[in-house]
C-alpha positions in Angstrom: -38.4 15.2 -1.4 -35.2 15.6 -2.5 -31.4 14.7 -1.0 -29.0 17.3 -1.8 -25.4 18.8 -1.4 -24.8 22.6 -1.5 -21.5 23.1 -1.9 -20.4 26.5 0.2 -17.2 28.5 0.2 -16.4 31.3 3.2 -14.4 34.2 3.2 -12.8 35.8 6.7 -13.4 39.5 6.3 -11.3 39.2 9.7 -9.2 37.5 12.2 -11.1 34.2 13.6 -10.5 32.4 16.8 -11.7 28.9 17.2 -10.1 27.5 20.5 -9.4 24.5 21.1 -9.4 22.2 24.4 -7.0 22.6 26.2 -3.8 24.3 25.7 -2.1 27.1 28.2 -4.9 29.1 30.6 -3.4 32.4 29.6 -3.5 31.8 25.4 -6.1 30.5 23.1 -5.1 29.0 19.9 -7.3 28.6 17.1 -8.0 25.7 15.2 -6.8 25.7 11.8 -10.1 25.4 9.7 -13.8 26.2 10.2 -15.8 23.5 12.5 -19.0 22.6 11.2 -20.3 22.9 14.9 -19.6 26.9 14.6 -21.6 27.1 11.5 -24.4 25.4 12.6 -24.3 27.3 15.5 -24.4 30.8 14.0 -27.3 29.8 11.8 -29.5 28.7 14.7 -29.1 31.8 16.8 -29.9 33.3 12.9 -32.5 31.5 12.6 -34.1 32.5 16.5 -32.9 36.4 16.1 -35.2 36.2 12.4 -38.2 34.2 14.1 -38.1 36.3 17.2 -37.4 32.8 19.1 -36.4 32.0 23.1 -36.0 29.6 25.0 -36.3 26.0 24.3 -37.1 25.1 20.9 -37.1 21.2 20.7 -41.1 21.8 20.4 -40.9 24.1 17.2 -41.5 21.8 14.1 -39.7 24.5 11.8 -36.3 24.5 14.3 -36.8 20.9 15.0 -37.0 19.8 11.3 -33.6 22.1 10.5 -31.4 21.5 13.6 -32.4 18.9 16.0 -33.5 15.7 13.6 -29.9 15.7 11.3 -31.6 16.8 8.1 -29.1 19.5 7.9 -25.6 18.3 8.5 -22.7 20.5 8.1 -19.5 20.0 7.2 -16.2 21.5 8.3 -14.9 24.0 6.3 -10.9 23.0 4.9 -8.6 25.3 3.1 -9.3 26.1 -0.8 -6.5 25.9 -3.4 -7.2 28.1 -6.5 -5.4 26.4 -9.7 -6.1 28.6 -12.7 -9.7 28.8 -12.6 -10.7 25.8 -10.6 -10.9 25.9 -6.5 -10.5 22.6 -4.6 -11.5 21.5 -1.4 -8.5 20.2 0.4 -8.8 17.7 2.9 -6.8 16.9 6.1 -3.4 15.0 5.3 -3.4 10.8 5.8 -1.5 10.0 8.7 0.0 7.4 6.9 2.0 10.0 4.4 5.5 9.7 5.6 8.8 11.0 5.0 12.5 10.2 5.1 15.0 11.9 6.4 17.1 12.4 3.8 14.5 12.9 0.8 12.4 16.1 2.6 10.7 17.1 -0.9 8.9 13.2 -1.1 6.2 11.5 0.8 5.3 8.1 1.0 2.3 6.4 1.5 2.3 3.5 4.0 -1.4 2.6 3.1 0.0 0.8 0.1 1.0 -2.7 0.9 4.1 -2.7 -1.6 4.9 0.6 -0.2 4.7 -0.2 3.5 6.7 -3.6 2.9 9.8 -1.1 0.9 10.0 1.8 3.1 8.4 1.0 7.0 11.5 0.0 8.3 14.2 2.3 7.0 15.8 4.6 9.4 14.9 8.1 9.6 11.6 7.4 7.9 9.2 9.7 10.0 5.4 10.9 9.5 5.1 13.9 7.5 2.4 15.8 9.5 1.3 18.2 7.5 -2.3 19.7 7.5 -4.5 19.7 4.7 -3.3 18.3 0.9 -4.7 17.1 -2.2 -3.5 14.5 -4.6 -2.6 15.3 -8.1 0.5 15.7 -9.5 2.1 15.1 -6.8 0.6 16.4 -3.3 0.1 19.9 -2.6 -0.2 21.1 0.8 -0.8 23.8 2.9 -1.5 24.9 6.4 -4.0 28.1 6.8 -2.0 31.5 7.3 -2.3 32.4 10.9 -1.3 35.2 13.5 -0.5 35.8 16.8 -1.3 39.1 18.8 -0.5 39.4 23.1 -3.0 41.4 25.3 -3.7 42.8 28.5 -6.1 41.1 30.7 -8.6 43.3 30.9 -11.4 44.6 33.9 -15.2 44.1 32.0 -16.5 46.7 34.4 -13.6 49.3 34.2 -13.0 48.8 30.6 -9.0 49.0 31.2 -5.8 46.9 32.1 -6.2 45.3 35.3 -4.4 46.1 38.2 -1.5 43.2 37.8 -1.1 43.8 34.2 -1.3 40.0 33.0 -1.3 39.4 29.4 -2.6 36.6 27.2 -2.0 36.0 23.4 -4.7 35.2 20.9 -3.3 32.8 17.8 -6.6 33.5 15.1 -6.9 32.7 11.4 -5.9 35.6 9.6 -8.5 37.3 7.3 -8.4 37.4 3.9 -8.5 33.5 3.6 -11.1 31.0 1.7 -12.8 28.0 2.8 -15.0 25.5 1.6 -17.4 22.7 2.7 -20.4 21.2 2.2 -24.3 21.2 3.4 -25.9 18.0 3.6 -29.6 18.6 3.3 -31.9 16.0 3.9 -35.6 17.1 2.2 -36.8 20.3 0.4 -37.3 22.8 3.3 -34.1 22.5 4.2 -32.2 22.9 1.3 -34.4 26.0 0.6 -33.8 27.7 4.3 -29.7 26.7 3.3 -30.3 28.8 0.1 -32.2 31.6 1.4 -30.5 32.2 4.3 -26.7 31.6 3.4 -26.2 32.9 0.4 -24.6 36.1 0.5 -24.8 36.8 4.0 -22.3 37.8 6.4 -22.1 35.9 9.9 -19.8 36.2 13.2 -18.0 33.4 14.7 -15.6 32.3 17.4 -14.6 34.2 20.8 -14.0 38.2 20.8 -16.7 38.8 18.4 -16.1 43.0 19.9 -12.7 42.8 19.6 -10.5 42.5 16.3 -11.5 39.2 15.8 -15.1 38.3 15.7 -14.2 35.7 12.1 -16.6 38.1 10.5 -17.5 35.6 7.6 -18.9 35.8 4.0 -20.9 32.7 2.7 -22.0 32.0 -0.9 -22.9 29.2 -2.0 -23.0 27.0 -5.4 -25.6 24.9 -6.9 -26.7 22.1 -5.1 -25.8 18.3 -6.2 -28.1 15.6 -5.9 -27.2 12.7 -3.3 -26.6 10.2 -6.2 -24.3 12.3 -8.1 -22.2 13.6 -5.1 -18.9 12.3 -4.5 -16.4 13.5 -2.1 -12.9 13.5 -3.0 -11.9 10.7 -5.5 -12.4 8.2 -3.4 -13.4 4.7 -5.5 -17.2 3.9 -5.0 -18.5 0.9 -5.9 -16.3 -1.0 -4.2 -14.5 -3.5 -6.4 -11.7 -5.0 -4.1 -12.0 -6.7 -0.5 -9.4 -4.0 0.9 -10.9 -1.0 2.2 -9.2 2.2 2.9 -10.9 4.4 5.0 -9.6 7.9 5.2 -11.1 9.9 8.5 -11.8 13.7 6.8 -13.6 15.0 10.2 -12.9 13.8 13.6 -14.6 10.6 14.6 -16.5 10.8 18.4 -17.9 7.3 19.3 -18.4 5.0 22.6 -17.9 1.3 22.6 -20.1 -1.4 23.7 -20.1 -0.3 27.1 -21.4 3.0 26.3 -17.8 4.7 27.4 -16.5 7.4 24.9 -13.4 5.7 23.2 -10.9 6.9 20.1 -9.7 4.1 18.9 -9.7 2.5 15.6 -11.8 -1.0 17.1 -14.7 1.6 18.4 -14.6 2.6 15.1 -14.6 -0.7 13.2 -17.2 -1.5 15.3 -19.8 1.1 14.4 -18.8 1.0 10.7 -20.0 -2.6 11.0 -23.4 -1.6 12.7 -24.2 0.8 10.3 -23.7 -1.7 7.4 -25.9 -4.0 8.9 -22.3 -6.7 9.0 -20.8 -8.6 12.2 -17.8 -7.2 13.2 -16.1 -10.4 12.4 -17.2 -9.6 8.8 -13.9 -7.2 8.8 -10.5 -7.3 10.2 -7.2 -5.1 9.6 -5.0 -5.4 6.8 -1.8 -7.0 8.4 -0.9 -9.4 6.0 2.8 -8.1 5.7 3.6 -7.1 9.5 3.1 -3.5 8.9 0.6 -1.2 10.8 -2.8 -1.4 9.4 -3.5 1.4 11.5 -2.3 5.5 11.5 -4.3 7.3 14.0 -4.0 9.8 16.5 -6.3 11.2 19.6 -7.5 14.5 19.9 -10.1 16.3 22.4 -13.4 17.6 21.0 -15.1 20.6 23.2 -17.6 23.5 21.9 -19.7 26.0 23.6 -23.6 26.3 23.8 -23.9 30.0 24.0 -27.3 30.1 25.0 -26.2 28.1 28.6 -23.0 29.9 28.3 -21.0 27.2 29.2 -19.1 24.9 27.2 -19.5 21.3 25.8 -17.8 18.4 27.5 -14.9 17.7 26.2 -14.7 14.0 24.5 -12.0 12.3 23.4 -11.4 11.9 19.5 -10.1 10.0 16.6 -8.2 13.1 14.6 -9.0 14.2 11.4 -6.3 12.3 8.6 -6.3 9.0 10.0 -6.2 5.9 8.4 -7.7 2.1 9.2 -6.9 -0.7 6.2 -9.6 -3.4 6.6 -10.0 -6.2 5.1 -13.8 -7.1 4.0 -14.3 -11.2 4.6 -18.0 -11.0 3.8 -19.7 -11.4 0.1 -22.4 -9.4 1.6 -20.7 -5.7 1.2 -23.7 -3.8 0.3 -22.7 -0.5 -2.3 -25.7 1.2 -1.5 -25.9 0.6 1.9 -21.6 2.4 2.2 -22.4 4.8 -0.2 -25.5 6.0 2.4 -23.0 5.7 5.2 -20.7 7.8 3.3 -23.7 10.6 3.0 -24.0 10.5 6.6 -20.7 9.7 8.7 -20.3 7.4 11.9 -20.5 8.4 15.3 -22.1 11.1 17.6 -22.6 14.7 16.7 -22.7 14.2 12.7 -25.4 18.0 12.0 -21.7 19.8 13.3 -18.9 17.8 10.8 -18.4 14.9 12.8 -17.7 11.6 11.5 -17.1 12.0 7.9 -14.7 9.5 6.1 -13.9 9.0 2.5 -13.0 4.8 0.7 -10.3 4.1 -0.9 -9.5 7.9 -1.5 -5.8 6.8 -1.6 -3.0 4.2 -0.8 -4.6 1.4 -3.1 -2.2 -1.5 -4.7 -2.8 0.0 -7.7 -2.3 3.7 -7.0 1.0 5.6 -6.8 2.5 5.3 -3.6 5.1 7.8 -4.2 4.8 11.9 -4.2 6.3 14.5 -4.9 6.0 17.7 -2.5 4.1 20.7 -3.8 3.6 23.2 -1.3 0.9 26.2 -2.3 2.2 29.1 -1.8 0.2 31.0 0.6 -0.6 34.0 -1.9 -2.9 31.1 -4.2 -5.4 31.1 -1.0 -5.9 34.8 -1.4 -9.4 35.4 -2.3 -9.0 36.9 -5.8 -6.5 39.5 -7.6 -8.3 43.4 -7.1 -8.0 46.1 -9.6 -9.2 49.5 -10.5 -11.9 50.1 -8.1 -12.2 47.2 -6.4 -8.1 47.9 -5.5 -9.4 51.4 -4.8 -12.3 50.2 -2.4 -10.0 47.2 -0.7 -7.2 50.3 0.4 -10.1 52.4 1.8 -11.0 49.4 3.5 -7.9 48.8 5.1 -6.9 52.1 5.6 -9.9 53.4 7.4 -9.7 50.4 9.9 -6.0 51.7 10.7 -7.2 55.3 10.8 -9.8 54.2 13.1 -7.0 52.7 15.6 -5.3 56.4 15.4 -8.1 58.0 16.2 -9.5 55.8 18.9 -5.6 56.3 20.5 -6.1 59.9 19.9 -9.3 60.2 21.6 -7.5 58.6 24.6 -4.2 60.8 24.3 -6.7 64.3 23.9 -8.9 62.8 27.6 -5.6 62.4 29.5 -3.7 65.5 28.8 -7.2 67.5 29.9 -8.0 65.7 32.6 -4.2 66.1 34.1 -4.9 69.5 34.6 -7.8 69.3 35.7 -9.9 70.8 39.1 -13.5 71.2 41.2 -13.8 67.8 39.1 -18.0 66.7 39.5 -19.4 64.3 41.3 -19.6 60.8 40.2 -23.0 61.4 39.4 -22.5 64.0 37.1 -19.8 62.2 35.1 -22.1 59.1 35.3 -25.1 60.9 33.6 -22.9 62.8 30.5 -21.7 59.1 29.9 -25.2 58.0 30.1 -26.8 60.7 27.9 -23.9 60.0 24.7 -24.1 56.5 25.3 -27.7 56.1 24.5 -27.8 58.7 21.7 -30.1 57.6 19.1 -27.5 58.8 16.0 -23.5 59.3 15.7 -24.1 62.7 14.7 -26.6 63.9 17.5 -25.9 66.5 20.2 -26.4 65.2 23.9 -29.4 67.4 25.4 -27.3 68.4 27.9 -25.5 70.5 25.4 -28.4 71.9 24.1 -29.7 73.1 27.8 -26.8 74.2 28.5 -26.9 77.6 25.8 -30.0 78.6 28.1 -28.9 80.9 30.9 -31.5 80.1 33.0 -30.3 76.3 33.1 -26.7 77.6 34.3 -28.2 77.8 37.7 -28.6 74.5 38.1 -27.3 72.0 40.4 -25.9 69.9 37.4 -24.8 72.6 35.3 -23.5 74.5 37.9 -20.8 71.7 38.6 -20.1 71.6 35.0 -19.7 75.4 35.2 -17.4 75.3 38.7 -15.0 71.9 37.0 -12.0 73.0 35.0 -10.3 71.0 32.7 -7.2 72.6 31.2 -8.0 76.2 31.1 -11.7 76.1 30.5 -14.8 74.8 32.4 -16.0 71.5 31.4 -19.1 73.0 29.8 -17.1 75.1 27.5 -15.4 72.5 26.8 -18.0 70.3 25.7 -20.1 72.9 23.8 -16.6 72.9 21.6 -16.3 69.5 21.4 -20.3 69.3 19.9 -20.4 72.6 18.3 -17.2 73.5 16.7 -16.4 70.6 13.7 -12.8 72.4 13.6 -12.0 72.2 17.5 -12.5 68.8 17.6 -10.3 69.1 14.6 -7.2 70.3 15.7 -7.4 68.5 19.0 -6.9 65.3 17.3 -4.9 66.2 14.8 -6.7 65.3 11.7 -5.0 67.0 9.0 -2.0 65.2 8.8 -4.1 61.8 8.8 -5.5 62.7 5.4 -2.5 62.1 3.8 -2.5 58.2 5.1 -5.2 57.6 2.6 -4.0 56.6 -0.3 -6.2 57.9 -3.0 -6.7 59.4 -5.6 -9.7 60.9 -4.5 -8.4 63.3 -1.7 -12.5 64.9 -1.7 -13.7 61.1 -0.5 -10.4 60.8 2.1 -11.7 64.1 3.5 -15.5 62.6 3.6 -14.3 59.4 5.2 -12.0 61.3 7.9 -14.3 63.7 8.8 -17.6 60.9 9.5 -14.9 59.5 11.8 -14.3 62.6 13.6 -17.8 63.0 13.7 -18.3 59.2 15.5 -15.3 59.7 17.4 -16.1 62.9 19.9 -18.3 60.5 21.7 -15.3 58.3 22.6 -12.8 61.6 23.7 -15.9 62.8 25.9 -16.5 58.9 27.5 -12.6 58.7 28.1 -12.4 62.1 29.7 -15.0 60.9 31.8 -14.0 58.0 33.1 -10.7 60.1 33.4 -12.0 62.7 35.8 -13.8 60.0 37.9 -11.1 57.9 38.3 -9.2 60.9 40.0 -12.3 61.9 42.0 -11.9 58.7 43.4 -8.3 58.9 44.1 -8.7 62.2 45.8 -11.3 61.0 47.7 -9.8 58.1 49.1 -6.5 60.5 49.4 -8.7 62.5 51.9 -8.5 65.4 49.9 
């Protein structure tokens, strides 16, 4: 049985919205990398859509061995930065990188004694705050692209604005970006169900799956590294000093002796010391010189368990980036036993990213305290550089998804102008059962049956076609109507305009523009008829409660 890292990378194929707690009721802004708890997450409801699993699991060896025991531990998934051929995994920024005032293009970093003693208390030194870096050359930085889009609260039921028009915005990941983390893997069987079932595949994530977001993802992943031969970062293990600086990559969730959920760098200290089998008085913080020995910051850690539908409590945090300087008093630091604790993490909820920290990464006597700024330039975090067809493929891509939006605001435009003028609408019940019958159609391209019966004569007489007969919509019955809309490829056509769309495909291949417009048209009938619908029974209802 073998330890093992598999190294993944993700791609957004679109916009992703991880929310965090908190924040304005009528917005939801995403966090600015991939938890590990939404990864986990999607491949356990994989896992019971494959196995044909429900309700509670904890007595399935399979699902227990993979999710429930912490033989699969996930990371969270940070920003990549491509240089030349290499990608790197960047990591959140040290809270103790800080800047002056008047020298915006350097940082400084306060976890080095000499450093701390120089710069600590000169005016208009400030923290730099930025979000994920890596050292080398200086430190590059970035913080993930991201956009922000306003919408109408909508009615579920209705399936439109409600009634006092109140908006909310979305702020998502935009697509088009790479990530990168790790798999922690415990014994065989899990590595293997990490390999088959990852690799290649395409997963959903995060809130509005049916809307434009949905952080439709694309995992590979690389060859896996044995525990021994794994190191994260370039963080110094063995340990050959008494100062230890410990680096937080992954927010830390712990309680203190009274069993109370505390962020704070003592709670901490305090499991570190546990886990290494040490007294707590083995360590203290590095304040020889009178400078902070600590950069930290709080945070708030929720989630959501989709099969309760409700979310996680919401526990306080110590962030991502921050930084404790401990000194080590004891002779009996065990290398083996940190570099195990390293494997794992500290705290509560470690399978979902929790708890990871990296030694001596930076901010040692030794190391260079002093940086200059290299921001990455956000078109280095594109996924790769497209040609020939795969540029061809990318613009059909794009361009169909904006030719869907025309049509879909077509479809509407074409159901409102008919039902204005319309009269002798149906009943409810009618309209009810023609959204039924195309709503439950077993391909794109089928006829509803009621289409069908409605070329035999004999069926005319009917209570249901005779309604369809008797309701006008422009200057036609709604029969006739619909027989065009299902039979006659160029009515449907012209109504929504599809001629001059061709042209917004830019191609060179105006035979596969043609192909692609017309399977849309083809799809898209079903939405004119389903708005025209819900068109004519919205004024049914109006006249009805009007009395007339």
């Amino acid at each position: 049985m073998s330890q093992m890292v598999i190294p993944y990378t993700i791609i957004l194929n679109s916009s992703l919205v991880l929310t965090r707690p908190g924040g304005d009721t009528n917005s939801a802004a995403t966090l600015p990398y991939i938890s590990g708890s939404s990864i986990i997450g999607a491949l356990a409801a994989n896992w019971r859509k494959t196995n044909n699993k429900k309700g509670n699991l904890s007595g399935d060896s399979e699902f227990n061995n993979i999710f429930l025991s912490s033989n699969l531990r996930c990371s969270h998934a940070y920003p990549v930065r491509i240089a030349g051929n290499q990608e790197v995994r960047l990591l959140p920024a040290p809270l103790s990188l800080w800047t002056a005032k008047d020298q915006p293009e350097k940082v400084f970093d306060l976890a080095n004694t000499a450093m701390a003693e120089e710069k600590m208390y000169e005016p208009g030194l400030r923290p730099w705050q930025k979000a994920f870096i890596q050292f080398g050359g200086g430190v590059h930085f970035t913080y993930p692209r991201q956009e922000a889009y306003v919408h109408h609260q909508r009615d579920r039921e209705k399936g439109k604005a409600t009634t006092d028009t109140s908006i909310f915005s979305y702020v998502s990941l935009s697509a088009g970006q790479k990530f990168s983390g790790y798999f922690f893997c415990e014994n065989d069987e899990v590595a293997d169900f990490v390999n088959n079932t990852v690799c290649g595949s395409t997963f959903f994530l995060g809130r509005s799956k049916a809307a434009q977001y949905g952080g439709n993802i694309q995992f590979n992943t690389m060859n896996g590294i044995l525990k021994e031969d794994f190191v994260e970062a370039d963080q110094k293990v063995p340990i050959d000093t008494k100062k230890l600086t410990v680096t937080l990559t992954s927010e830390y969730i712990g309680r203190d002796t009274k069993g109370q959920y505390r962020a704070d760098a003592e709670t901490w200290l305090n499991d570190f010391a546990q886990a290494m089998e040490m007294q707590r008085q083995d360590f203290d913080f590095h304040d020889e010189l009178n400078v902070p020995a600590v950069f930290s910051k709080n945070t708030l850690v929720g989630g959501y368990i989709p099969s309760w539908h409700m979310p996680r409590p919401v526990r306080p945090a110590l962030v991502a980036g921050s930084v404790l300087l401990l000194n080590c008093k004891s002779q009996n630091l065990s290398t083996a036993r940190l570099k195990d604790l390293l494997w794992k993490g500290i705290g509560e909820r470690l399978p979902e990213g929790f708890g990871r920290f990296v030694i001596n990464w930076h901010g040692m006597d030794d190391d260079n305290s002093e940086f200059d700024v290299n921001p990455i330039k956000s078109e280095t975090l594109n996924i790769q550089s497209y040609s020939g067809n795969q540029a061809e493929q990318l613009i059909t891509l794009s361009q169909t998804r904006m030719l869907k939006k025309a049509l879909f605001e077509r479809c509407q435009s074409v159901a409102a102008r008919s039902a204005k003028y319309s009269s002798n609408i149906c009943r409810k019940s009618a309209l009810g059962r023609i959204r039924q019958e195309i709503r439950t159609l077993p391909a794109n391209d089928a006829v509803p049956d009621f289409v069908i019966q409605s070329s035999f004569k004999d069926n005319l007489k009917k209570p249901f076609f005779k309604q369809l007969s008797l309701c006008k919509v422009g200057h036609e019955s709604l029969i006739v109507w619909l027989e065009k809309v299902y039979k006659d490829f160029e009515y449907i056509k012209n109504e929504l305009q599809v001629d001059d769309l061709c042209n917004r495909l830019f191609l060179s291949d105006k035979e596969k523009a043609k192909d692609i417009l017309d399977q849309m048209v083809v799809d898209y009938r079903h939405y004119m008829v389903d708005f025209l619908m819900q068109e004519l029974s919205r004024i049914k209802s109006e006249n009805e409660e009007g009395g007339e």
